[in-house]
C-alpha positions in Angstrom: -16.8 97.8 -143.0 -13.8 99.8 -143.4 -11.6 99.7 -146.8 -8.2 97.8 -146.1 -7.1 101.2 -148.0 -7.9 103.6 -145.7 -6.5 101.5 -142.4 -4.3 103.6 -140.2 -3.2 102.6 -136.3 -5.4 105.6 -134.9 -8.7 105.3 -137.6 -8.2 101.8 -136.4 -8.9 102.2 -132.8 -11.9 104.3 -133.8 -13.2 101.5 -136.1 -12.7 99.0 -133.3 -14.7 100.7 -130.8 -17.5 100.9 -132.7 -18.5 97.6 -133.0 -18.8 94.5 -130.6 -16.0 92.0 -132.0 -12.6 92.5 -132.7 -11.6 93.7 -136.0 -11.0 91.0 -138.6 -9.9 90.8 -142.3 -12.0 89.6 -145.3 -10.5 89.0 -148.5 -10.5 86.9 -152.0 -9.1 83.3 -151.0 -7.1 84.3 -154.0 -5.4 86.8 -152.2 -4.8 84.2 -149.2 -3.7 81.6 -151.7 -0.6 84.1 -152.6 0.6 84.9 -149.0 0.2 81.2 -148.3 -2.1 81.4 -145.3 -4.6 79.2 -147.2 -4.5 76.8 -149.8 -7.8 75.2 -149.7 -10.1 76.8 -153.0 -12.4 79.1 -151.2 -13.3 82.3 -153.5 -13.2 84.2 -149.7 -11.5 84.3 -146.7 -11.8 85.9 -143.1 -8.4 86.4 -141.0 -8.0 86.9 -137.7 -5.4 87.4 -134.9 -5.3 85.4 -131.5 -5.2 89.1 -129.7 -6.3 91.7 -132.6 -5.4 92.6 -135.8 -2.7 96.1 -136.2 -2.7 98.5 -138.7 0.6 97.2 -139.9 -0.5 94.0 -140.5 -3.4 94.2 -142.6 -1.5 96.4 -145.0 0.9 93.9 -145.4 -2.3 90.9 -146.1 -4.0 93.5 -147.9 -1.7 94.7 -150.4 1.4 92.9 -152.3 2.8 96.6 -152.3 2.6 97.7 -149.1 6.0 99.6 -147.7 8.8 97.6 -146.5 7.6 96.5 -142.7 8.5 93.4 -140.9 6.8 90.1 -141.6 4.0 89.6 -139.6 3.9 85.9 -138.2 1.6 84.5 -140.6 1.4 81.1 -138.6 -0.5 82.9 -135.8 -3.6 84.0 -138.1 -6.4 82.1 -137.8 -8.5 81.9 -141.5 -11.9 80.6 -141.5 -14.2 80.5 -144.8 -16.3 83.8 -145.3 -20.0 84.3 -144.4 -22.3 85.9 -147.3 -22.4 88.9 -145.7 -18.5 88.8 -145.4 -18.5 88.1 -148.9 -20.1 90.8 -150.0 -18.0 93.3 -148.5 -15.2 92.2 -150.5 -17.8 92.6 -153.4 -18.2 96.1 -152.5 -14.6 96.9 -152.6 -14.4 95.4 -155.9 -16.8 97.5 -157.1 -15.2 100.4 -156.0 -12.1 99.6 -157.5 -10.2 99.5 -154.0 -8.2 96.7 -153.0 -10.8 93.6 -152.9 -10.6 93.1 -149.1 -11.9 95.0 -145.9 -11.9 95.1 -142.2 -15.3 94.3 -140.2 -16.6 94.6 -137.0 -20.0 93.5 -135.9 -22.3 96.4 -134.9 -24.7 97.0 -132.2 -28.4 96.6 -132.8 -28.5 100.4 -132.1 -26.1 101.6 -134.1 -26.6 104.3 -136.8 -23.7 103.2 -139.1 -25.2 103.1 -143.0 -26.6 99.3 -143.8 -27.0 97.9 -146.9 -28.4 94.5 -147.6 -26.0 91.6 -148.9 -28.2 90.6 -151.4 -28.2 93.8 -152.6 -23.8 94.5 -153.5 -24.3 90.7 -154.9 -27.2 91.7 -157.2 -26.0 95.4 -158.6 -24.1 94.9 -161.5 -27.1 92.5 -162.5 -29.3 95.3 -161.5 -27.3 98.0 -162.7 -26.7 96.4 -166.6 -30.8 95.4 -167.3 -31.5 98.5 -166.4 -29.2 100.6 -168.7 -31.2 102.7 -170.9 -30.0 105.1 -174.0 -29.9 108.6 -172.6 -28.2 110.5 -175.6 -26.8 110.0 -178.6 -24.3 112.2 -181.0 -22.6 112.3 -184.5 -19.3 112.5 -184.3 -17.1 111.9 -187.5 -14.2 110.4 -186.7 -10.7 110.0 -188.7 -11.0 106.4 -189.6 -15.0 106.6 -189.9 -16.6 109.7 -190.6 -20.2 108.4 -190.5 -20.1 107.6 -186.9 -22.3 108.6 -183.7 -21.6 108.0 -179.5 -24.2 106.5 -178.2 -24.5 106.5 -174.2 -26.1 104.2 -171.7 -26.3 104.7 -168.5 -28.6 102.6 -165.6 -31.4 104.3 -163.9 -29.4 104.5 -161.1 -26.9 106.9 -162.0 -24.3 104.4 -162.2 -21.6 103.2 -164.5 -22.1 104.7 -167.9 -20.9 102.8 -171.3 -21.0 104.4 -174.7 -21.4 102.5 -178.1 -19.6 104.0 -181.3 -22.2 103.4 -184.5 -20.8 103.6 -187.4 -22.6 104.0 -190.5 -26.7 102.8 -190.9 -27.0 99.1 -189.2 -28.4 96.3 -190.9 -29.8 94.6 -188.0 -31.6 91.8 -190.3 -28.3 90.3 -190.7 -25.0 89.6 -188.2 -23.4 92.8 -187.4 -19.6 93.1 -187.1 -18.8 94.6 -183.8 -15.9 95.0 -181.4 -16.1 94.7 -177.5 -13.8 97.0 -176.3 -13.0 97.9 -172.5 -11.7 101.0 -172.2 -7.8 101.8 -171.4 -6.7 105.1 -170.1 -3.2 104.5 -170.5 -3.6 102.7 -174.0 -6.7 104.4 -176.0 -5.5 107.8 -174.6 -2.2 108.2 -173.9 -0.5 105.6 -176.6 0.7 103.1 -174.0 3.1 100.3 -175.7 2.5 98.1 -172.2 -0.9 96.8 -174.3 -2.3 96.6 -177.9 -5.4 98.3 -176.7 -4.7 101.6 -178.6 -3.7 99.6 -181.3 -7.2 97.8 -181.2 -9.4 100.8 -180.8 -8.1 102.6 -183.7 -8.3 99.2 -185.7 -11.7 98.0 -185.0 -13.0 101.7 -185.9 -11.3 101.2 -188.9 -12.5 97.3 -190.2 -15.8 98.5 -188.5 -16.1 101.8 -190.8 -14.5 98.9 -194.0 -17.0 97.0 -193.9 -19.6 100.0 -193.9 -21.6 99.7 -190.8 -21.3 98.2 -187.1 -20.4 98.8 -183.5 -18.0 99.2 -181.2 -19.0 99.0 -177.3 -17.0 101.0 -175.6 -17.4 99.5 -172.0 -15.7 101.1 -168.6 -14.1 98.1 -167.6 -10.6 99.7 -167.5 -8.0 97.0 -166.4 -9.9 93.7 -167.2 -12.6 95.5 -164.7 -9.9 96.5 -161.7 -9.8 100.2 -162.4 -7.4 102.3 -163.6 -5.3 102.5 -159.8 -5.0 98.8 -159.8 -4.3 98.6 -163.1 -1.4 100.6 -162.0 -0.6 98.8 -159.2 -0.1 95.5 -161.5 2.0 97.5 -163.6 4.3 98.0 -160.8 4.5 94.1 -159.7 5.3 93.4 -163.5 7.7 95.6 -163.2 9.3 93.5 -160.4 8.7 90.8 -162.2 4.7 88.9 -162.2 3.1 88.7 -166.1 0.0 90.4 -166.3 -2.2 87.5 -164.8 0.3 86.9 -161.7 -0.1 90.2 -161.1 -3.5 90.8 -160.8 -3.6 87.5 -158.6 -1.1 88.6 -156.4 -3.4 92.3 -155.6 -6.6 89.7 -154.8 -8.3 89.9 -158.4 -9.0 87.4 -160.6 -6.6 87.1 -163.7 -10.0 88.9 -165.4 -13.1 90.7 -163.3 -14.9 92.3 -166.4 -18.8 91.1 -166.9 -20.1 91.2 -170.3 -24.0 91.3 -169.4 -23.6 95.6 -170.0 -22.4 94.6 -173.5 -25.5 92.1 -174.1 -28.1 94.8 -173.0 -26.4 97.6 -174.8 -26.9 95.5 -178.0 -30.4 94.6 -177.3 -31.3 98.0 -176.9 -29.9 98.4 -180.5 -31.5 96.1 -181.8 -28.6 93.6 -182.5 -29.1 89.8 -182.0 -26.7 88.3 -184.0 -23.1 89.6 -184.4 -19.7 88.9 -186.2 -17.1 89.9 -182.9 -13.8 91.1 -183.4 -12.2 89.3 -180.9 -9.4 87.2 -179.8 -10.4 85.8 -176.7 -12.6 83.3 -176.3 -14.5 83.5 -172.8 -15.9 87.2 -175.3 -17.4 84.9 -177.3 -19.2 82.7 -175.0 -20.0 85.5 -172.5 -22.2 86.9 -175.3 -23.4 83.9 -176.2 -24.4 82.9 -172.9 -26.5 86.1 -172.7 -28.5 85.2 -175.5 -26.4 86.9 -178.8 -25.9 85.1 -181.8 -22.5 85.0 -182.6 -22.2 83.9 -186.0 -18.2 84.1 -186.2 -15.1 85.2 -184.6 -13.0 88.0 -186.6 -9.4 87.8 -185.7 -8.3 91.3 -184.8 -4.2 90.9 -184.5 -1.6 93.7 -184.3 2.3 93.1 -183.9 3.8 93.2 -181.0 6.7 95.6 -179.8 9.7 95.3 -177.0 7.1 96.5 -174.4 4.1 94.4 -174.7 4.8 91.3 -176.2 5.6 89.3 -173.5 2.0 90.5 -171.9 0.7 89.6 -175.3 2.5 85.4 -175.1 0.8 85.5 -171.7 -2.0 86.2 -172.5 -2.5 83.8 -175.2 -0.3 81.1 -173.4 -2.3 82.0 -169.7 -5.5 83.5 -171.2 -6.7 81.8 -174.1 -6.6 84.3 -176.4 -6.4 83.0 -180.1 -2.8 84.3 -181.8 0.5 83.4 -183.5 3.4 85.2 -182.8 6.1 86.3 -185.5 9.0 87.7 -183.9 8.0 91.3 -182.4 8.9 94.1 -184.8 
């Protein structure tokens, strides 16, 4: 497997001969839907050329940004649906926040390339999220809530690490009000006005620290779970002109990637079973409830809109589902 990322005419020619089939392209039928080589609903696709596939023309399938080269003649692919094992490798790629599609070739029985199992890429963020455990905790007074701590949870692996903001002492005997928060470089951080994520943070700690004791999950699920780079990437193709859902269809993604079973074991491990979720989307409120958390109501957490984001904002409740009235943006 070789990321579509990392494909260059001369790595190419080293990829091929390694293997005993002609290099061919996996990626999200998604992806395929876009460029129009496929309109059937399969969730992956594999592409290949009559003679072979060029460097030149797997950037182009590959990625919606790719620099200016001339059209390959789509007609001439042929797209098959993906094995398992194909499907996995576009599972891989996902989880390494690269473009979600890859070149293959079949090895040789003999060859000493690194294996993984299928069924093992398919089953790790399962894996990874029952087995987060608590590995240190802090106090750390913050502005809007002094009596906070950071809480972090990592999986036994090593993997992806989450952290939990507790504010004040928890009453787990009754619903706790908590906030699902992915995190946002360019929004928590910076002070984006693209999103309302900064906006969010600081206002959940806030209502959180209000109403005298709760939680915010801080999960690393930066761009709806596409990474920061491709987060970036979308920012470009809204900039030409895609809302925040085309966009991430038109890199390969689903309009959202995150997974919410971190966020059910994090609270389990708190001792929280039934919650009140500051929230405005919906599929929050049934992820959690489809791992087994009591969600005894929805909190409406709404902030105005400026000249940058509101447009993502209308598509994302007209696209998305998220639950909010617009007044003119501010």
């Amino acid at each position: 497997m070789l990321a579509t990322e990392a494909v260059s005419t001369d790595l190419l020619v080293l990829f091929a001969a390694q293997g005993v089939s002609t290099p061919r392209l996996v990626m999200t039928g998604t992806r395929a839907n876009v460029l129009g080589i496929d309109k059937s609903d399969r969730s992956t696709c594999v592409v290949s050329a009559p003679d072979s596939l060029d460097a030149a023309t797997i950037e182009y399938l590959a990625n919606p940004l790719a620099a200016k080269a001339p059209q390959p003649k789509l007609s001439a692919l042929i797209v098959n649906q993906a094995t398992p094992l194909e499907m996995s490798c576009v599972k891989l790629a996902k989880l390494s926040r690269l473009l979600p599609a890859a070149v293959l070739v079949d090895c040789p029985e003999t060859s000493e390339a690194f294996a993984v199992e299928a069924s093992a890429i398919e089953s790790y963020m399962k894996t990874a999220a029952h087995s987060l455990r608590i590995v240190s905790r802090a106090r750390v007074p913050l502005e809007d809530a002094e009596h906070a701590q950071v809480v972090a949870f990592r999986p036994r692996d090593g993997g992806i690490e989450h952290l939990a903001i507790v504010v004040g002492e928890l009453k787990t005997d009754a619903p706790v009000l908590i906030r699902m928060h992915s995190e946002c470089f360019t929004g928590d951080l910076m002070g984006s006005l693209r999103c309302d994520c900064g906006n969010q943070l600081r206002g959940a700690i806030s209502e959180i620290a209000k109403a005298g004791s709760g939680i915010l999950l801080y999960l690393a699920q930066e761009g709806r779970g596409i990474g920061l780079v491709n987060k970036l990437r979308a920012y470009q193709l809204q900039d030409a002109g895609f809302d925040t859902v085309d966009a991430n269809l038109q890199l390969g993604f689903d309009s959202d990637e995150r997974d919410y079973l971190p966020a059910a074991q994090m609270l389990s491990l708190l001792g929280v079973s039934q919650v009140k979720l500051l929230t405005n989307n919906p599929l929050k409120v049934a992820a959690l409830a489809k791992q087994g958390i009591d969600v005894v109501e929805r909190v409406a957490h709404i902030f105005p809109s400026n000249e940058h984001n509101d447009g993502y904002l209308r598509t994302k409740a007209a696209k998305s589902g998220h639950m909010f009235n617009f007044e003119p943006k501010k």
